[in-house]
C-alpha positions as CSV (number, residue, x, y, z in Angstrom):
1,X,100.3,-106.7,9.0
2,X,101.1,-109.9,10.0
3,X,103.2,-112.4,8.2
4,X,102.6,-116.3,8.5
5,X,106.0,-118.5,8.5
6,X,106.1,-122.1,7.4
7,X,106.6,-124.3,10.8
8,X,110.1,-125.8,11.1
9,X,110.2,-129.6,11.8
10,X,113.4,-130.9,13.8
11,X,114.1,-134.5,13.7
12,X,115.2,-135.9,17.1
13,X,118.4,-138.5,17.6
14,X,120.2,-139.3,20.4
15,X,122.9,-136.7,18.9
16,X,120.3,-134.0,19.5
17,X,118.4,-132.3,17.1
18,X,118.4,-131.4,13.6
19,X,116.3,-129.6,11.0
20,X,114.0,-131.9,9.3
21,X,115.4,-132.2,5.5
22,X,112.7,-132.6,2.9
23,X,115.2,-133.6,-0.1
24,X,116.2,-136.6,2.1
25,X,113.4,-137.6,2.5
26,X,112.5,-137.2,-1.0
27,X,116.0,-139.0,-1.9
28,X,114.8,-141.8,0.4
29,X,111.5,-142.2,-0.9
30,X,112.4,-142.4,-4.8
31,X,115.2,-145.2,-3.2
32,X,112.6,-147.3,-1.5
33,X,110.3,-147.1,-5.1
34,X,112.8,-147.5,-7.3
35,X,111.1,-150.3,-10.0
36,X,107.9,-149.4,-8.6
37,X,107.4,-146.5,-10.9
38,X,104.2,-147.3,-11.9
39,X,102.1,-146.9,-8.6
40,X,100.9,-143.1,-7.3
41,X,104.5,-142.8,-5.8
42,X,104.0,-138.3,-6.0
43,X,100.5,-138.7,-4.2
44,X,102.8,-140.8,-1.4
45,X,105.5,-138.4,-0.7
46,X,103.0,-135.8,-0.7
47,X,100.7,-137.3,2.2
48,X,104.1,-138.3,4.0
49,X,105.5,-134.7,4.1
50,X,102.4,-133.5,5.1
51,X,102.7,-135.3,7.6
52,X,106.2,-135.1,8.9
53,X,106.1,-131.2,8.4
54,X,102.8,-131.1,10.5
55,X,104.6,-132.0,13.7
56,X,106.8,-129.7,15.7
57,X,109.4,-132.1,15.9
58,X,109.8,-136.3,15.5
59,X,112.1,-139.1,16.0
60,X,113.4,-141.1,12.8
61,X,111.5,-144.4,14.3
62,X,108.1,-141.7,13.5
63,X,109.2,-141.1,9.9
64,X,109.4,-144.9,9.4
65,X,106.7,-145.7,10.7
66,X,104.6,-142.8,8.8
67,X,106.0,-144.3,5.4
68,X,105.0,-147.7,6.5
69,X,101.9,-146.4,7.6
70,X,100.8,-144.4,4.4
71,X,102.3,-147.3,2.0
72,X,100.0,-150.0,3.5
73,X,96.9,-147.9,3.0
74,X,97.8,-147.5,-0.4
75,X,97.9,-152.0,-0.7
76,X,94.7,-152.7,-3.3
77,X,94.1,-155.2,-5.9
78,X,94.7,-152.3,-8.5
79,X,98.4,-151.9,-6.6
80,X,99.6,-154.8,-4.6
81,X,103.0,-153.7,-5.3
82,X,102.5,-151.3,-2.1
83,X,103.1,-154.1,0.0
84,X,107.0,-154.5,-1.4
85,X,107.5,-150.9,-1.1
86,X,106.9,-151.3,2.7
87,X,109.2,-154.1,2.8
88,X,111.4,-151.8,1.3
89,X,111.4,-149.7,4.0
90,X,111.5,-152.0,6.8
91,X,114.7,-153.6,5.3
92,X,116.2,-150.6,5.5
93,X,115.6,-149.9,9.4
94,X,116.6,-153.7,10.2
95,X,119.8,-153.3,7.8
96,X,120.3,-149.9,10.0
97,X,120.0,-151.3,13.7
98,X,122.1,-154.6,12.6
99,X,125.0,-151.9,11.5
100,X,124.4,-150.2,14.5
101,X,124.6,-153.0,16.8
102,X,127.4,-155.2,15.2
103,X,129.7,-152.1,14.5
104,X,129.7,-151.7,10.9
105,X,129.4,-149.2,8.4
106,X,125.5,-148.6,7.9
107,X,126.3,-148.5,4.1
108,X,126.6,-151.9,4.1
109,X,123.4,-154.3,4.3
110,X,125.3,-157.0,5.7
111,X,128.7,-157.3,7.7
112,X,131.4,-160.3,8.6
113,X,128.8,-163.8,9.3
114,X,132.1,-164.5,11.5
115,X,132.0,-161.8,13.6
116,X,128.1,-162.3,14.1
117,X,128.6,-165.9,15.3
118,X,131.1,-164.6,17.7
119,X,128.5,-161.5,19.3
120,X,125.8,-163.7,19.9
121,X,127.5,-166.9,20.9
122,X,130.0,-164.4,23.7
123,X,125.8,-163.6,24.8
124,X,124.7,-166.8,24.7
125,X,122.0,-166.4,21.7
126,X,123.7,-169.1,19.7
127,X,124.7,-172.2,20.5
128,X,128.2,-171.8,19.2
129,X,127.9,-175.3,17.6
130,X,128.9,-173.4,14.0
131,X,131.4,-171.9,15.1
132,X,133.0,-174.9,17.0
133,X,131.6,-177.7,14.1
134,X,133.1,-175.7,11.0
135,X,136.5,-173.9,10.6
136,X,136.4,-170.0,10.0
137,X,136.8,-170.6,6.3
138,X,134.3,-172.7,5.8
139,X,132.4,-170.1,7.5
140,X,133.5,-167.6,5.5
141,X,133.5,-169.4,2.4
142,X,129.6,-170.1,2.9
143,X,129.2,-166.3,4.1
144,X,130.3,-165.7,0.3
145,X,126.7,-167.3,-0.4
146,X,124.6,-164.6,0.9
147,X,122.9,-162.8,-2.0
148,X,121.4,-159.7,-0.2
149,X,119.2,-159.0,-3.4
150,X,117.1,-161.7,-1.7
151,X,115.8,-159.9,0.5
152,X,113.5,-158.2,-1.5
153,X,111.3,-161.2,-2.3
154,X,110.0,-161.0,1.3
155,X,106.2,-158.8,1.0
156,X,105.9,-156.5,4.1
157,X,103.9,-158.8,5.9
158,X,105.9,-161.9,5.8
159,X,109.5,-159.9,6.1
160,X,107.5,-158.2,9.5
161,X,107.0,-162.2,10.5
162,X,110.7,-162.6,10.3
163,X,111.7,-160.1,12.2
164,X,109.5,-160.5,15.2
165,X,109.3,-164.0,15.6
166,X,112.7,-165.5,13.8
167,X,115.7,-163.3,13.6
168,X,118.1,-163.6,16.0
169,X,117.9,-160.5,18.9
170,X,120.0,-159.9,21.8
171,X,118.4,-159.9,25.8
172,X,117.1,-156.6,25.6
173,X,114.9,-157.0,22.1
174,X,117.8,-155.3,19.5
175,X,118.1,-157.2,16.5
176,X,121.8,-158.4,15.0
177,X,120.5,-160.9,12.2
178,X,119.4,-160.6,9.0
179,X,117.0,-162.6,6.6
180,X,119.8,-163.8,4.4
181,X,121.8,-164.6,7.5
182,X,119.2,-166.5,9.3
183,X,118.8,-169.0,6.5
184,X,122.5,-169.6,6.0
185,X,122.2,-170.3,9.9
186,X,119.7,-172.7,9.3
187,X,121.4,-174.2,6.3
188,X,124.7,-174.6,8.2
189,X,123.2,-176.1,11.6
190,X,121.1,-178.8,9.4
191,X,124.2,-179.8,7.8
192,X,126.8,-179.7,10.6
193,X,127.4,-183.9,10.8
194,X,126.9,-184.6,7.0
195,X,130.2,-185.3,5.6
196,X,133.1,-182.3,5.5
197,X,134.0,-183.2,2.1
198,X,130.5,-182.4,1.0
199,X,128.7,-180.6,3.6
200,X,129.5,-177.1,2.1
201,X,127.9,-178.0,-1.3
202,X,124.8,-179.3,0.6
203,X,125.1,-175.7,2.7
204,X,125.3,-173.8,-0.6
205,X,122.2,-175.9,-1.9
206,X,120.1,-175.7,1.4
207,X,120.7,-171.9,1.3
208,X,119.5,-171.0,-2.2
209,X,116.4,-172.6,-1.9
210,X,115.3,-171.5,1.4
211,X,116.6,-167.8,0.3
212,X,114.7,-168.0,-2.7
213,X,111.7,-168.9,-1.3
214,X,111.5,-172.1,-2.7
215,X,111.3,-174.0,0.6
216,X,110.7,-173.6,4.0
217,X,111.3,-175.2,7.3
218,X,109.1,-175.7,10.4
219,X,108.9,-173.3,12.6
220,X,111.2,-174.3,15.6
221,X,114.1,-175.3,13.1
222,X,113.0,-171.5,11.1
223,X,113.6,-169.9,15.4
224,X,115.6,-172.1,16.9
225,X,118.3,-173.1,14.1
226,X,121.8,-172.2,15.7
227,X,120.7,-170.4,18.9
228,X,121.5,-172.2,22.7
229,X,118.3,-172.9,23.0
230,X,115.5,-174.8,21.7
231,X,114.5,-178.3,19.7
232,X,114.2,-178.2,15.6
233,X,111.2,-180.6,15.7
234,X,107.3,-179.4,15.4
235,X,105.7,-182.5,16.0
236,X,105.4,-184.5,19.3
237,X,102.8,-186.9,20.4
238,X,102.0,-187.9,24.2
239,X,99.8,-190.6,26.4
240,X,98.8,-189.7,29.5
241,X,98.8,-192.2,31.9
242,X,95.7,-192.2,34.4
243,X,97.9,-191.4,37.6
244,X,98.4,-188.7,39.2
245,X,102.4,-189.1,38.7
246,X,101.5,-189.4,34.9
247,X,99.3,-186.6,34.5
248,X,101.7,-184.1,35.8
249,X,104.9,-185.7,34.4
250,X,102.8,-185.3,31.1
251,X,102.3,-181.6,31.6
252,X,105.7,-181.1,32.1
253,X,107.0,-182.6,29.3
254,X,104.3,-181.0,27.0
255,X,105.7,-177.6,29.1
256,X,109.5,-178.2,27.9
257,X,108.5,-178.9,24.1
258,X,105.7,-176.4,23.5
259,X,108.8,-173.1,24.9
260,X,110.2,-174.2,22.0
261,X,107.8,-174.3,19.4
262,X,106.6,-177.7,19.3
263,X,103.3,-178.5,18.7
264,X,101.8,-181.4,20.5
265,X,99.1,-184.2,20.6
266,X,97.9,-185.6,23.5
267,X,95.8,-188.5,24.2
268,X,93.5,-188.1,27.2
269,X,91.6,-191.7,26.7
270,X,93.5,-193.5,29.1
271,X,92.0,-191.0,32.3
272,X,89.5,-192.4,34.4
273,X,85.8,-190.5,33.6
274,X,84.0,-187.7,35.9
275,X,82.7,-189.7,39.1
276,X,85.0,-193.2,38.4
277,X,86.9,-194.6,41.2
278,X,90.2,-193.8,43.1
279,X,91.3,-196.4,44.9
280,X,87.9,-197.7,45.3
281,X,86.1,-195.1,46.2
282,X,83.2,-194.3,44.1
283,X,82.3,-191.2,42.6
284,X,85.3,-189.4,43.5
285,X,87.1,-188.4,40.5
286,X,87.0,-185.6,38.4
287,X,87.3,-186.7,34.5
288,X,89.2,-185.3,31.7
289,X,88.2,-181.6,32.4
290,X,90.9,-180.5,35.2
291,X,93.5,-181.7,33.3
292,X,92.3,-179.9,30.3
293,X,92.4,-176.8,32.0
294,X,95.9,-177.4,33.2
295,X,97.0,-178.1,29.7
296,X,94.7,-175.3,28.5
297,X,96.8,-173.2,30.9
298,X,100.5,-174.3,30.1
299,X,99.1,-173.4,26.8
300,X,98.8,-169.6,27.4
301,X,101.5,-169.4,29.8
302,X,104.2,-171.1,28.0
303,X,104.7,-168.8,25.2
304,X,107.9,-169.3,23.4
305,X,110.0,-166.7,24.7
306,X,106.8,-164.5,23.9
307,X,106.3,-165.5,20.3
308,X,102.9,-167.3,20.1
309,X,100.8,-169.1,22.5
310,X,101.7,-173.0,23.1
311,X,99.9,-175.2,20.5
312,X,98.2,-178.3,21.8
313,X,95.6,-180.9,20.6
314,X,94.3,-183.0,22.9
315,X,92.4,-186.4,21.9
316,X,89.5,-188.5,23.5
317,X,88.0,-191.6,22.4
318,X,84.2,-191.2,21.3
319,X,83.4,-194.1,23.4
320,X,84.6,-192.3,26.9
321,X,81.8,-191.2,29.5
322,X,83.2,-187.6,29.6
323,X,82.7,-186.9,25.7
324,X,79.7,-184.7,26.0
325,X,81.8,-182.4,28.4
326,X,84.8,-183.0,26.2
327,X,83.0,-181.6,22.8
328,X,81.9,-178.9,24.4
329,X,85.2,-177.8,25.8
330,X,85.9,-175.1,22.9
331,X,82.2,-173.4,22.8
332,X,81.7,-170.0,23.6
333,X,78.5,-170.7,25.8
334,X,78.0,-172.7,29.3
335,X,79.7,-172.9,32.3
336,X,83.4,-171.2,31.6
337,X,85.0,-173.6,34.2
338,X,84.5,-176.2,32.1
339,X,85.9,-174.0,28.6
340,X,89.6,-175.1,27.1
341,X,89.4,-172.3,24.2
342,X,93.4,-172.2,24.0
343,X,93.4,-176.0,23.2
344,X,92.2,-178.1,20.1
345,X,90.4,-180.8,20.6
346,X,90.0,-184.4,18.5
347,X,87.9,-187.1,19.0
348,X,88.9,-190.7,18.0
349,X,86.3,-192.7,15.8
350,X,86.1,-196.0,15.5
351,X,84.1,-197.8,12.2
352,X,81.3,-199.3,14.5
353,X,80.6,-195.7,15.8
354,X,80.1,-194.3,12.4
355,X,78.0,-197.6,11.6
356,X,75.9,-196.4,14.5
357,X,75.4,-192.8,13.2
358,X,74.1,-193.8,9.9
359,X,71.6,-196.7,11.2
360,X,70.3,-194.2,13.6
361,X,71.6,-196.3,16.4
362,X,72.0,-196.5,20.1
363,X,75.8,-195.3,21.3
364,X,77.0,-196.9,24.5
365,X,79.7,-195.1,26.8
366,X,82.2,-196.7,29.8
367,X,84.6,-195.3,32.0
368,X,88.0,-196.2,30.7
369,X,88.9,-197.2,34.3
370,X,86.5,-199.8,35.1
371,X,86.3,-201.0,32.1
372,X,90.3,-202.2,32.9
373,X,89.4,-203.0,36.7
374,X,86.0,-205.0,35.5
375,X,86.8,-206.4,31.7
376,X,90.4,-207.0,32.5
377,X,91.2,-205.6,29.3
378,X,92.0,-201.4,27.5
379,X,89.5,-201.0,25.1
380,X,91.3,-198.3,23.8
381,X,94.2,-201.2,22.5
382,X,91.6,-203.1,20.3
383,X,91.0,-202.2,16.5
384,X,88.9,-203.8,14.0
385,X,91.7,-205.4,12.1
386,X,89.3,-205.8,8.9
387,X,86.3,-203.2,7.6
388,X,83.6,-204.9,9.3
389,X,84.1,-206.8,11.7
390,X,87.8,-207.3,14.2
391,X,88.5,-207.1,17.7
392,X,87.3,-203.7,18.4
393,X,84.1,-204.4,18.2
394,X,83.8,-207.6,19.8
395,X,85.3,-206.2,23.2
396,X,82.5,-203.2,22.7
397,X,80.1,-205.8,23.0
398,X,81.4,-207.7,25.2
399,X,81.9,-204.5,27.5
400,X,78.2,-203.8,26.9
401,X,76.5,-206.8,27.6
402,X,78.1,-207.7,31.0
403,X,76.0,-206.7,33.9
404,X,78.5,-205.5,36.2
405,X,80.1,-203.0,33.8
406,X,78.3,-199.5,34.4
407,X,76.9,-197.7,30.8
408,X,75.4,-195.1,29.3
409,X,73.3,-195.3,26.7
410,X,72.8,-192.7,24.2
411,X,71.6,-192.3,20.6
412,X,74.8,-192.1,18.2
413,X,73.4,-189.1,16.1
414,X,73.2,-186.8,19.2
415,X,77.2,-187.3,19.6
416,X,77.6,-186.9,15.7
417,X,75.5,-183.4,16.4
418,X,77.5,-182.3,18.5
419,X,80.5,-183.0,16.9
420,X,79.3,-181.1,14.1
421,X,78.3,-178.2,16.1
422,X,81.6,-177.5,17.7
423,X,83.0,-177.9,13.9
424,X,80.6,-175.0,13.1
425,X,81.1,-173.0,15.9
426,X,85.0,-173.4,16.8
427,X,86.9,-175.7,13.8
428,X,87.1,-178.4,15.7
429,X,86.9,-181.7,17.3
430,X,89.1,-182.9,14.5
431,X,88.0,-186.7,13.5
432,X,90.5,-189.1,13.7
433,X,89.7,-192.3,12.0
434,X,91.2,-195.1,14.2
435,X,90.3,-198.1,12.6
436,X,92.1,-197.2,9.4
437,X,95.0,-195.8,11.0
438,X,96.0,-198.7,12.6
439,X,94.8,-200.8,9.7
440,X,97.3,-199.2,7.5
441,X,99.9,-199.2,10.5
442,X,103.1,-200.8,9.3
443,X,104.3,-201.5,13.0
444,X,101.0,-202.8,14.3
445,X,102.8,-205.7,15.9
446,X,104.3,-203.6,18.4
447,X,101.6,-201.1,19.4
448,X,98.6,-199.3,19.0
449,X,98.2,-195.6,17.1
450,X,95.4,-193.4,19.8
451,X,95.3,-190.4,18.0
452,X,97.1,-187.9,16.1
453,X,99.8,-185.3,16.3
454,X,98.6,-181.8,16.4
455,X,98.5,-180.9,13.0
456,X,97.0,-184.4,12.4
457,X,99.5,-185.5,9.6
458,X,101.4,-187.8,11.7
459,X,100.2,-191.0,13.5
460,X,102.8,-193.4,14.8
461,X,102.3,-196.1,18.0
462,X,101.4,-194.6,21.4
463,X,102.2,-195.6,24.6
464,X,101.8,-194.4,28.3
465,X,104.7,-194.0,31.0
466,X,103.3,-195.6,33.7
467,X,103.8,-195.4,37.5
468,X,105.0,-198.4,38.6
469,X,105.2,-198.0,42.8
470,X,105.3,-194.9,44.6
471,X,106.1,-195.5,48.2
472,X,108.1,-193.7,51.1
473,X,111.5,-194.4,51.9
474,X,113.8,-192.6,54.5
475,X,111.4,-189.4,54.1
476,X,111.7,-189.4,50.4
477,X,109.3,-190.4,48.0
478,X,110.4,-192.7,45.7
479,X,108.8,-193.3,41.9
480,X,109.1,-195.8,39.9
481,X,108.4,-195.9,36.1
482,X,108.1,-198.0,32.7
483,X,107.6,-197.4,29.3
């Protein structure tokens, strides 16, 4: 007769191996549920031993993720609570490695702030500006404000964000910060210069409310907050100048801010159109698209420290010659080498153009270029100062009814069309009202606003760096620039 044995399961550590313990894992399960009573918690354990005790033999990282696993199929409207189960879990593997890798007791969720500040400054990962900025009292005073219990407000989904895209890691990917310890980080380096009779009140304060949920910061201050490198600002706007010089000094500086999580808008309306001039010779440039694609590219390929893609929006005036090829840039149709999918893409409206849409009228379109060589004048720095009637649209006309300025006529609607089909196929061109902007521009004596930021919340007044001479010198080249 034969007799049928129930398969051991070992569990594999870097100790060696040991026999798989099914009242652990029971212990650990009834821990990570504890409050959460009410969901099928037996039907759980019972799919994850099945599991575990189906393999040979696993590694504690396969048991985790087999709980997260079966605890996010179990998320429904019926039992959303699932979702802080699995951030249950996950807490206690990140508490777990940061013992691990800091040298303290794995008992304890959090160990000495101090002695983190030290670890990662010695590497390099912060800045060190706490640590040289506030005494190690203060440090430890405001390490008394951590509230662990916090941590369990995070759902698995926005606790997993954390992790991966926010929380402090050493060089080779092993995590030493904590959610609770990531805020007082924040707190601490956007109150480092307010005053030190105060500034530990303002900590305390800054701490509770971004622990508890109750506000957030943008997302290079929420990475970059105390580390060595990185900017805390999201927003940055750029002109590119229509030079060669410009154009590339332009991509560099969007390269710098978009490593470190800024997100930028960039006006394009100052470029010369596809077949303008360069240094009169006709037909010979190239447009807008190139240097979309080169943005489009520093886009994918400057990717925060492989968080996320770069974020740019880049702008064009609804009155430039390359438009058509400019709303099309995001579509998922046509000729690829003229595609920008990794970009977003705005296009700035003037009133008279939207005038033009509803009478059904005629739409003309200029090459930024000549329109400066020709007219004299930027038609891009003109505004109609009242609804109605202004300055804008009396250079429009003026560009259109002299005979040695080159046009294109077109009806209005068919731009409006296709604005509204890259809206329906892609999101965007956003529509930036430039009229109105600048109308309600409280600095309108010193500028002119071209488009928007990224996120299109911000507009402030825009200008290009230009090239000023480029010439040889001693077999060097020598540039020179103005603001």
């Amino acid at each position: 007769m034969t007799t049928i044995t129930e398969q051991e399961t070992f569990v594999v550590t870097d100790e060696g191996k040991d026999t798989f313990l099914k009242d652990r894992l029971s212990s650990f399960i009834s821990e990570v549920t504890k409050g959460f009573e009410h969901l099928t918690v037996a039907n759980f354990e019972e799919k994850v031993m099945k599991a575990v005790q189906s393999k040979d033999e696993l590694t504690p990282e396969q048991i985790t993720n087999e709980l997260l696993l079966r605890g996010l199929e179990n998320i429904s409207p019926q039992e959303p609570g699932w979702t802080y189960v699995c951030a249950n879990i996950y807490l206690k593997k990140l508490y777990k490695e940061a013992a691990t890798n800091r040298g303290y007791v794995g008992t304890t969720k959090y160990g000495s702030y101090y002695e983190l500040l030290n670890i990662l400054s010695s590497q390099n990962i912060y800045s060190g500006d706490i640590l040289n900025q506030y005494t190690k009292d203060e440090i430890e005073k405001a390490e008394s404000f951590i509230v662990p219990e916090r941590d369990h407000f995070f759902t698995y989904i926005g606790l997993r964000t954390l992790a991966d895209r926010y929380l402090a890691k050493d060089h080779e990917g092993h995590y030493y910060e904590l959610p609770q310890e990531r805020f007082l980080t924040i707190a601490m380096t956007l109150m480092i210069n307010e005053p030190k009779e105060k500034r530990l009140q303002l900590v305390e304060e800054a701490y509770w409310a971004l622990s508890n949920l109750y506000m957030t910061v943008a997302t290079p201050t929420l990475s970059n907050a105390g580390k060595s490198y990185g900017q805390l600002s999201s927003c940055f706007i750029d002109t590119v100048d229509d030079s060669l010089q410009g154009i590339y000094d332009s991509n560099t500086d969007i390269a710098n801010l978009s490593k470190n999580g800024g997100g930028i808008g960039v006006y394009l309306g100052k470029i010369r159109s596809h077949g303008s001039s360069i240094k009169g010779f006709k037909g010979v440039s190239s447009g807008v698209m190139p240097w979309m694609k080169q943005l489009n590219n520093t886009a994918v390929s400057v990717d925060q420290l492989g968080q996320r893609q770069g974020a740019i929006a880049v702008y064009l005036d609804v009155w430039h010659q390359d438009i058509f090829k400019f709303l099309d840039a995001k579509l998922n149709n046509g000729d690829e080498r003229q595609r920008t999918h990794d970009l977003f893409t705005g296009v700035s409206l003037p009133d008279l153009f939207m005038e033009k849409v509803e009478a059904r009228e005629d739409w003309y379109l200029f090459d930024p270029h000549e329109v400066r060589e020709v007219m004299g004048f930027s038609l891009e720095d003109y505004y109609d100062e009242k609804q109605g009637e202004g300055s804008f649209r009396e250079k429009y006309e003026a560009c259109i009814h002299n005979p040695d300025l080159s046009k294109e006529k077109v009806p209005a609607i068919d731009i409006m069309k296709r604005i509204m089909v890259g809206q329906l196929e892609t999101g965007t061109p956003y529509m930036f009202y430039r009229d109105e902007a600048n109308r309600q521009n409280p600095n309108s004596h010193q500028g002119m606003i071209y488009c928007s930021n990224l996120c299109t919340e911000i507009m402030q007044n825009q200008s290009a760096t230009t090239v000023e001479e480029q010439y040889t010198e001693d077999g060097k080249i020598v540039v020179t620039k103005a603001r």
